[in-house]
C-alpha positions as CSV (number, residue, x, y, z in Angstrom):
1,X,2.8,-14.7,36.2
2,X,0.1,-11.5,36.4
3,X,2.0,-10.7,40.0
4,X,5.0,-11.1,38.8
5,X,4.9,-8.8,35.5
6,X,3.0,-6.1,37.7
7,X,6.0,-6.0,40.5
8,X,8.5,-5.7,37.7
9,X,6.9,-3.1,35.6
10,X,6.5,-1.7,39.0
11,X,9.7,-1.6,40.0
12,X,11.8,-1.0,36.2
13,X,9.3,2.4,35.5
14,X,10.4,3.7,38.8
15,X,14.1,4.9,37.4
16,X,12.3,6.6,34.2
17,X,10.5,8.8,36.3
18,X,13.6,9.7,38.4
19,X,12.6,7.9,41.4
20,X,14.5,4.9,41.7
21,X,17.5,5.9,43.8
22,X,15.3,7.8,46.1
23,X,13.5,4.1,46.8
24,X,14.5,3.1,50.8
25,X,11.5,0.7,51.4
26,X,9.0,-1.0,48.7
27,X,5.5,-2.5,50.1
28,X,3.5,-5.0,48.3
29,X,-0.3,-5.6,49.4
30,X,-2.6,-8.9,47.9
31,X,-6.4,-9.1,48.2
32,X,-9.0,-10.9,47.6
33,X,-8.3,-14.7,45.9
34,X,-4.7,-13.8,45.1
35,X,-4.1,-13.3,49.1
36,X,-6.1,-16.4,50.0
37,X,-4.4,-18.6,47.4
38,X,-1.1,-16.8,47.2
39,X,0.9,-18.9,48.8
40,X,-0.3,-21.6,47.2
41,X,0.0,-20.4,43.8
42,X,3.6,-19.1,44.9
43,X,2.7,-15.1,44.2
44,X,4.5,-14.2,47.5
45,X,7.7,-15.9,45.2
46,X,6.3,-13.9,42.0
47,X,6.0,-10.7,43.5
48,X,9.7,-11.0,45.2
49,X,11.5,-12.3,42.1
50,X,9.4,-9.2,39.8
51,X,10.2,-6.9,42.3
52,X,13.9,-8.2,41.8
53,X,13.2,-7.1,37.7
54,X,12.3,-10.5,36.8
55,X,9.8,-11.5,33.8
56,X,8.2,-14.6,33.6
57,X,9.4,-15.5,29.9
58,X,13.3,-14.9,30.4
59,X,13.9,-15.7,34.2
60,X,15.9,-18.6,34.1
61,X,13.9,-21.1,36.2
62,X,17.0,-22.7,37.5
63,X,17.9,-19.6,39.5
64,X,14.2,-19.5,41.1
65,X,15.0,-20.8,43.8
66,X,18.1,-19.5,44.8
67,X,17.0,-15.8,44.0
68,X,14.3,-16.4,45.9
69,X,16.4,-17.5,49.3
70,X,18.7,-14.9,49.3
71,X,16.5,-12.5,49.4
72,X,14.7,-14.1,52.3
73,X,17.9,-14.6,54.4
74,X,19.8,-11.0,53.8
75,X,16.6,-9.6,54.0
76,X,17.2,-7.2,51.0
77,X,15.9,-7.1,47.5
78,X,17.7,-5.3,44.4
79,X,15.4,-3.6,44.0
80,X,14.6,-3.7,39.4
81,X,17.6,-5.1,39.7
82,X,20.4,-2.2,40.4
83,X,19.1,-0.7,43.4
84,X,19.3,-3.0,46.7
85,X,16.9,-1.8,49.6
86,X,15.6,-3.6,53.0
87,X,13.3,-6.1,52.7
88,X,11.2,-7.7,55.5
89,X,8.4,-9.7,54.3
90,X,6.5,-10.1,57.0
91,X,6.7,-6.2,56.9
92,X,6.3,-5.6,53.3
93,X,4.8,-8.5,51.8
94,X,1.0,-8.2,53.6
95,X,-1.8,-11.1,52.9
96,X,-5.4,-8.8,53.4
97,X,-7.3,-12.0,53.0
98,X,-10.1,-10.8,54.8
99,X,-10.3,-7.6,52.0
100,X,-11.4,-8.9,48.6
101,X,-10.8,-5.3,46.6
102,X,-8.1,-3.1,47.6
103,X,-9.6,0.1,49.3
104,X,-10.3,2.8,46.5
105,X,-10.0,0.8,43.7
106,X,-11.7,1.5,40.4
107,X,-12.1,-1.7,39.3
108,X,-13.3,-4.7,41.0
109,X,-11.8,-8.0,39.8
110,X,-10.6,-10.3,42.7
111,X,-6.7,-10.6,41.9
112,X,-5.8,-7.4,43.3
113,X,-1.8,-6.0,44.0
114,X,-1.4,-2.9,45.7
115,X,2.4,-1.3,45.3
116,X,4.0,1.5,47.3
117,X,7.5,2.6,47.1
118,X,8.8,5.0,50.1
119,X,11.5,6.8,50.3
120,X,13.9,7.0,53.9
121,X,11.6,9.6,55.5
122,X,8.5,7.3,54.8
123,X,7.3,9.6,52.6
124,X,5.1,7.6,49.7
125,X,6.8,8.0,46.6
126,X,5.0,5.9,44.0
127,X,1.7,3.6,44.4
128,X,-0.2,2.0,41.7
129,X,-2.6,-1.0,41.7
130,X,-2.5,-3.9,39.7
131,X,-5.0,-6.5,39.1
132,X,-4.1,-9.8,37.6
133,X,-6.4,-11.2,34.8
134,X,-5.7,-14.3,34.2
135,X,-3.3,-16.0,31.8
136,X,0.0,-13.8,32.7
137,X,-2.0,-10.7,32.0
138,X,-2.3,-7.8,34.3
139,X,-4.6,-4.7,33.9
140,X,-4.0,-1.2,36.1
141,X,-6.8,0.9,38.1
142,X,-5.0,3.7,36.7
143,X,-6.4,7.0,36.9
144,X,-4.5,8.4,33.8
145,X,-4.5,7.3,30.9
146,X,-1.5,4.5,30.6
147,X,-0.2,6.0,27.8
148,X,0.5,2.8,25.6
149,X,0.2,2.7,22.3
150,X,-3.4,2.3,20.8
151,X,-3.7,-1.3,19.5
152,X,-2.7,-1.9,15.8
153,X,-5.3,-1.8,12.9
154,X,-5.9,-5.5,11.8
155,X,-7.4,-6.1,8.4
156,X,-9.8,-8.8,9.9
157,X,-11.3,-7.7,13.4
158,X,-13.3,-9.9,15.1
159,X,-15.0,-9.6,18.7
160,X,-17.1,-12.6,18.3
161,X,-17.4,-15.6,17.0
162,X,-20.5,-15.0,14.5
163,X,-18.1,-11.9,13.4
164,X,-15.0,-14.1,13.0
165,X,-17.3,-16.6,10.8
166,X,-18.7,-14.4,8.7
167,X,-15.8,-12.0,7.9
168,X,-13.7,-15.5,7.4
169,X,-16.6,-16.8,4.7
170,X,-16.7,-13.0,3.1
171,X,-12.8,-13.2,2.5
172,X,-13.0,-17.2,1.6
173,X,-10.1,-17.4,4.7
174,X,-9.9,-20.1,6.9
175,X,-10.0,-19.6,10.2
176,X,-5.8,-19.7,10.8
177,X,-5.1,-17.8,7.4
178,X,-7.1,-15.4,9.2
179,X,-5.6,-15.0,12.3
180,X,-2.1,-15.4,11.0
181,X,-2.9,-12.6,8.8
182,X,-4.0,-10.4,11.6
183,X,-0.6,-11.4,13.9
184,X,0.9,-10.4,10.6
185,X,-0.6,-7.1,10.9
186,X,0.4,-7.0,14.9
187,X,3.9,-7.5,13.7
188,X,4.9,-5.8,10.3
189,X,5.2,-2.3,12.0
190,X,8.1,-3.5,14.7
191,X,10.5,-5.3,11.7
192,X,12.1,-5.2,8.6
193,X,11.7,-8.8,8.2
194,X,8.7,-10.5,6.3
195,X,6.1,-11.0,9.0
196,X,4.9,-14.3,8.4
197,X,8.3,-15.5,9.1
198,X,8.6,-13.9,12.7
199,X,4.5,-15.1,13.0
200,X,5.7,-18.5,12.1
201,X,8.7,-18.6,14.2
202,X,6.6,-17.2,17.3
203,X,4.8,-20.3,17.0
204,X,7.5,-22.3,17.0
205,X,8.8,-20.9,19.8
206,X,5.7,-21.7,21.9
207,X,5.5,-25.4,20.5
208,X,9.1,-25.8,21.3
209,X,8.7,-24.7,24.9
210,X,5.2,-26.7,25.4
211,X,7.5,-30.2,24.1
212,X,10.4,-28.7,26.6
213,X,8.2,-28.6,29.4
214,X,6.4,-32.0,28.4
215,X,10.2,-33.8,27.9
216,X,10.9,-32.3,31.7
217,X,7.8,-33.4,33.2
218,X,8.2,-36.9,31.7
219,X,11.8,-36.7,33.2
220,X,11.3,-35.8,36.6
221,X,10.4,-37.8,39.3
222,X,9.2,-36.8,43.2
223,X,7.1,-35.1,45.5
224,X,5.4,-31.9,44.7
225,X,6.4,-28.6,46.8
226,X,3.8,-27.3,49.1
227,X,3.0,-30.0,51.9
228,X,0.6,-32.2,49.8
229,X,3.1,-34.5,49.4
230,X,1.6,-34.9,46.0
231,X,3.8,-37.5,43.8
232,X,4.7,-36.8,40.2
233,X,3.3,-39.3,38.3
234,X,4.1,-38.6,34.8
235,X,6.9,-40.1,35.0
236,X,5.9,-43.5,36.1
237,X,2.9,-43.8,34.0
238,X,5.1,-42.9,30.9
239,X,7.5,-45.5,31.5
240,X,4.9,-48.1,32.3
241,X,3.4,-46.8,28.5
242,X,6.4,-47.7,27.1
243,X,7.0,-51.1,29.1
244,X,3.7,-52.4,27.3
245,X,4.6,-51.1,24.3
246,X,8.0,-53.3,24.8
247,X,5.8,-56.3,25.9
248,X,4.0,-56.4,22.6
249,X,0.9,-55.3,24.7
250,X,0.3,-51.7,22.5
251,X,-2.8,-52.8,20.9
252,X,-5.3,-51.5,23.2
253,X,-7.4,-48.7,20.9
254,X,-7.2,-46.0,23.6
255,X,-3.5,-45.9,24.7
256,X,-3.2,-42.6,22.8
257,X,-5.2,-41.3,25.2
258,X,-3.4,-42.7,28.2
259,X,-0.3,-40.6,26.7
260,X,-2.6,-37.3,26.3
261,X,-2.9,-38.0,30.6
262,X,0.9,-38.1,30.7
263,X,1.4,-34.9,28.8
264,X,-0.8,-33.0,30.2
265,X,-0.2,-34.0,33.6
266,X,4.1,-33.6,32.9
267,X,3.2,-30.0,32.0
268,X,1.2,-29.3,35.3
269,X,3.8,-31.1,37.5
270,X,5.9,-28.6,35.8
271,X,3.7,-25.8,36.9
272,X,3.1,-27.2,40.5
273,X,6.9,-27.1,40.8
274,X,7.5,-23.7,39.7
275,X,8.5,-24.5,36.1
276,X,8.4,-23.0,32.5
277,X,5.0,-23.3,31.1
278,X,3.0,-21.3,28.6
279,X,-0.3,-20.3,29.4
280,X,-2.8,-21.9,27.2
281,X,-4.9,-19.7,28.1
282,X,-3.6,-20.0,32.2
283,X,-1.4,-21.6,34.4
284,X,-3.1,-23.8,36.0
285,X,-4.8,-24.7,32.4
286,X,-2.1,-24.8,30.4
287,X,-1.5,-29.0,29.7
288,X,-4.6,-29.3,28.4
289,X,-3.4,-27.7,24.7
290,X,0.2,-29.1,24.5
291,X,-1.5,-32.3,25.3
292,X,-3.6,-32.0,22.2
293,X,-1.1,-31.0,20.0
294,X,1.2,-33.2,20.9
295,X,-1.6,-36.1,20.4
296,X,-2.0,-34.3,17.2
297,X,1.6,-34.6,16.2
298,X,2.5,-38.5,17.8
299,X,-1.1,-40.6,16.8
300,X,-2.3,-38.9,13.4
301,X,-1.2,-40.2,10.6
302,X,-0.9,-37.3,8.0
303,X,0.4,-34.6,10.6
304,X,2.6,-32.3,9.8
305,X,4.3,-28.6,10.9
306,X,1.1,-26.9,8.6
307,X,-1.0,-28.8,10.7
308,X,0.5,-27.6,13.9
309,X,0.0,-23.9,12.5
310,X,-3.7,-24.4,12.2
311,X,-4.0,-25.6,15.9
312,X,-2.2,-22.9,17.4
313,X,-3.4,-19.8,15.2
314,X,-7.2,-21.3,15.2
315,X,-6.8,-22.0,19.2
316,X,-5.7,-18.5,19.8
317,X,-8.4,-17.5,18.3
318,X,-11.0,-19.0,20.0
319,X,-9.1,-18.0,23.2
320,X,-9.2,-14.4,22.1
321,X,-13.4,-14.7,21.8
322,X,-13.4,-15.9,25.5
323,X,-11.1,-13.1,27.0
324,X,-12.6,-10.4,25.4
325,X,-16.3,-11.5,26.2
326,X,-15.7,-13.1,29.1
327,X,-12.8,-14.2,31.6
328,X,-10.2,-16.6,32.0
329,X,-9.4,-16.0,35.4
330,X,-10.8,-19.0,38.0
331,X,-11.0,-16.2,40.3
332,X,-13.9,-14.3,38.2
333,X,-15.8,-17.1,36.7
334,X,-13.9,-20.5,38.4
335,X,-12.3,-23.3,36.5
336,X,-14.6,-23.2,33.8
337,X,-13.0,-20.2,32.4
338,X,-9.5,-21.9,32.8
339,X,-9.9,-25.6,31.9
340,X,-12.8,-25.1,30.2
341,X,-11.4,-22.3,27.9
342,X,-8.2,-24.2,27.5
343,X,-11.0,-27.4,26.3
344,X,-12.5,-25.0,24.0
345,X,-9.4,-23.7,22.2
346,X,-7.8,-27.1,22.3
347,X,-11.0,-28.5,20.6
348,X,-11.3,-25.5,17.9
349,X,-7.5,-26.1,17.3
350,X,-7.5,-29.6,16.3
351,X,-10.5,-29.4,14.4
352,X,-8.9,-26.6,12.2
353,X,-5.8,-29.1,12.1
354,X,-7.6,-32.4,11.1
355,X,-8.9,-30.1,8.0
356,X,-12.0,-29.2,9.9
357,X,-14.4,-26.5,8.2
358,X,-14.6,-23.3,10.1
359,X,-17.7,-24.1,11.4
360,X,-16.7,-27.4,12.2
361,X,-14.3,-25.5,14.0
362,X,-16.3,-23.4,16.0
363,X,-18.7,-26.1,16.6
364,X,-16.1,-28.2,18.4
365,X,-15.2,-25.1,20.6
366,X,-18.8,-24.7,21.5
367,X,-18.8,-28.7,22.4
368,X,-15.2,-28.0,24.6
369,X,-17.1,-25.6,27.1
370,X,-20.9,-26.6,26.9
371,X,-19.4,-29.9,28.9
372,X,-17.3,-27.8,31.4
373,X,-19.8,-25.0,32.2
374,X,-20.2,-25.0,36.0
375,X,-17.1,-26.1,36.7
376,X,-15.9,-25.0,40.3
377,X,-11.8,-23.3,41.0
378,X,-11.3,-25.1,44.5
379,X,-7.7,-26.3,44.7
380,X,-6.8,-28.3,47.6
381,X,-4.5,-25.5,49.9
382,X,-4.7,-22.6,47.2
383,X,-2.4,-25.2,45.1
384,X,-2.5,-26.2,41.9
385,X,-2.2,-29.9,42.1
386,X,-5.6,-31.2,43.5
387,X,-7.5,-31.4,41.2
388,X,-6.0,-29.4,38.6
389,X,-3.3,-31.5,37.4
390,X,-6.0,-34.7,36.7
391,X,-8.2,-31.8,35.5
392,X,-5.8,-31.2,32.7
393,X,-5.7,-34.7,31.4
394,X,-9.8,-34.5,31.5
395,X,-9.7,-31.4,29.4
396,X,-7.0,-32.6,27.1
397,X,-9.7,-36.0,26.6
398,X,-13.3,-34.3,26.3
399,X,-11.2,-31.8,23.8
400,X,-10.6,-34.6,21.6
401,X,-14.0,-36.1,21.7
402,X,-15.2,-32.7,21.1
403,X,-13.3,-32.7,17.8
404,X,-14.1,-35.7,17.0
405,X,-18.3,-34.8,17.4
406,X,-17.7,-31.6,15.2
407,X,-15.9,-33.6,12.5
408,X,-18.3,-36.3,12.2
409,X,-21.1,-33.5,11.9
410,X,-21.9,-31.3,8.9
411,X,-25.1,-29.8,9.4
412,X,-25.9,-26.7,11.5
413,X,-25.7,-27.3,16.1
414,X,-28.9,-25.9,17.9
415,X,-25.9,-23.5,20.4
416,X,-23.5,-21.7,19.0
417,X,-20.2,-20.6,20.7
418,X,-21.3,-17.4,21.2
419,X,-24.2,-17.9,23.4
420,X,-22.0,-20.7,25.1
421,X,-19.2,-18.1,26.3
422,X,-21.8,-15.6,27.5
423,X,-23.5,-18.3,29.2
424,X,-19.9,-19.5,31.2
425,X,-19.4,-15.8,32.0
426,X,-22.9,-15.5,33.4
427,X,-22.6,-18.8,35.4
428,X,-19.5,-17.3,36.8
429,X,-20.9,-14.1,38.1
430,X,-23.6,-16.4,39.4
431,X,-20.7,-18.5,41.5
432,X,-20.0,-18.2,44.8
433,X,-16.8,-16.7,45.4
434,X,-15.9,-19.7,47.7
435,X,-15.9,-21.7,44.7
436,X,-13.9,-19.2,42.6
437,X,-10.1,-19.8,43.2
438,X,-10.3,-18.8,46.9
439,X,-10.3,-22.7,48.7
440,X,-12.9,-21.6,51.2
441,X,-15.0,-23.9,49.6
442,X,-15.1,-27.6,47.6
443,X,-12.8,-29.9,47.5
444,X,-10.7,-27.0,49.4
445,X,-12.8,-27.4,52.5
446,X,-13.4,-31.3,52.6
447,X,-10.7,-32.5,52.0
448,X,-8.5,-32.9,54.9
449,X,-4.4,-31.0,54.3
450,X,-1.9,-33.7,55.1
């Protein structure tokens, strides 16, 4: 997603500044882990389809595919869309796997994209760097200042979680009320409309897509793209879920969890196959928190759409803590701050759901990552499919039991969130960068490809 939204802000910002129809050749250039997993993680796909003036979030994922191979066989791209230009991508699409940085650069996170438009002399006639983030989001090594508007004034800022506990108990909030009041805040200047209703129907939105991409993983049966020959599963194991429920055989006390496994792992199928998912906080994280919810929504009793509210404003919270103080990019700080973070916020968010206290809340966060610190980014082939998509359905379970800890506790924990997130961050640094999304190392390297 990060590739993709830097080749298309890339390429749409080139008319703007007048330079658009003078465009005869574009260049893109990956480094570090997003050249030695790119192919695996389909960037080389991302960066064509942004180039093309695709987003992630409105690309229709039928015409993937399709856009994808005709670019490839006429050898030309459309260049944000209007303008249609050469394209040779063994020429312009370069790999520098051997070059973690790109040469220059300011900042130094491994997911680095290096853009260069030329014009028919070869003359360079824009070139900006990009470096995705994690989670869809992409930063600039600009030298100027970007020029976007400074961040909106929110009445409850936070930038950790002792912050975000006290300013709650100050105001007698709860941890959602809190947070929706500060989307509220994000939102009231862009609309005429009461906030709180487009707040509430952005939620909506990204529940309805998390059950859309659960329904089609569910759905879909076959063999994963990318030479694994991995098999979807969530298909078979759903049906054979429902085949003992049929048999009369549904009293065995942990079959809700056997359904959080199929949820989870339907949404990263999804991914694996180049579907619609949101990132919860990533990609290759993102079943673990539909899986939760959607536990939350089919095997508690008393759960309703104010419940769902409290998951997903109290998880983005607790996402928001880890991203600002630390990283939720596998290639900074490895799957820890992916499935891990997505165990955290999944945790936070159901405790906030079940009618948690806020400190239950942040307690069951703190539970989420203590058990996932460590944990290594070393997908089999630079894809996302061994072991993240059984990785998922982990997370999704020790998120539950997490929640389930918290709630059962009232008294004060010996670690608090806080020094849990600084530690993951630290023990990231700490990695080796063969265990940090690059498959030089783990599972990556002993485990034969076949």
């Amino acid at each position: 997603m990060g590739p993709m939204r830097a080749a298309c802000r890339f390429a749409r910002e080139l008319d703007p500044r007048g330079l658009l129809q003078r465009v005869a050749r574009v260049q893109a250039e990956l480094f570090g882990s997003l050249a030695l997993t790119g192919l695996g993680h389909a960037t080389d796909r991302a960066v064509l389809l942004g180039l093309a003036g695709n987003e992630p979030a409105t690309i229709d994922p039928t015409a993937i595919d399709s856009t994808v191979a005709a670019i490839r066989a006429e050898k030309n791209i459309k260049l944000a869309g209007t303008r249609l230009i050469p394209f040779e991508e063994a020429r312009d699409l370069l790999f520098h796997r051997d070059q973690m940085h790109p040469p220059g650069a300011r900042m130094q996170h491994p997911n680095g994209l290096r853009l260069m438009a030329f014009d028919a002399a070869g003359k360079t006639l824009d070139e900006r760097t990009f470096f995705s983030i994690g989670g869809g989001f992409i930063a600039e090594d600009a030298t100027e200042p970007s020029g976007e508007k400074p961040p909106a004034v929110v009445p409850y800022p936070f930038h950790n979680a002792a912050e975000l506990l006290a300013t709650a108990q100050v105001h007698e909030l709860s941890i959602s009320e809190l947070m929706l009041a500060n989307e509220c805040a994000l939102v009231a200047h862009n609309t005429e409309r009461a906030p709180v209703e487009l707040v509430r129907e952005g939620i909506d939105h990204i529940w309805r897509t998390m059950q859309d991409c659960v329904q089609r993983g569910m759905a879909t049966e076959g063999i994963l793209p990318g030479g694994l020959n991995v098999r979807r599963r969530a298909h078979r194991l759903a049906e054979r879920l429902r085949d003992k429920n049929a048999d009369g055989l549904c009293g065995d006390p942990l079959a809700p969890l056997d359904w959080v496994t199929v949820y989870a792992m339907a949404v990263n199928e999804e991914n694996a196959a180049g579907g619609r998912v949101v990132t919860a906080p990533t990609n290759g994280a993102a079943g673990v928190v539909p899986a939760v919810a959607h536990y939350y929504k089919q095997f508690v009793t008393d759960a309703n759409h104010e419940g769902l509210l409290r998951f997903f404003l109290s998880s983005a919270a607790i996402g928001i803590l880890y991203k600002e103080n630390a990283s939720i990019s596998g290639a900074e700080v490895g799957c820890q701050g992916e499935v891990g973070v997505a165990c955290s916020m999944a945790a936070g968010g159901l405790t906030a759901a079940l009618g948690g206290t806020n400190g239950q809340v942040e307690h069951a966060a703190e539970i989420g990552m203590e058990h996932n610190l460590g944990m290594t980014c070393d997908p089999i082939g630079g894809l996302v499919q061994i072991p993240c998509i059984e990785r998922n359905a982990m997370g999704a379970a020790k998120a539950i039991q997490a929640s389930r800890i918290a709630l059962n506790e009232s008294g004060a924990h010996k670690v608090s969130l806080d020094q849990v997130i600084r530690t993951m961050y630290e023990t990231g640094l700490d990695m080796q960068s063969r265990y940090k999304e690059t498959s030089l190392g783990g599972l990556a390297l002993n485990v034969i490809e076949c």
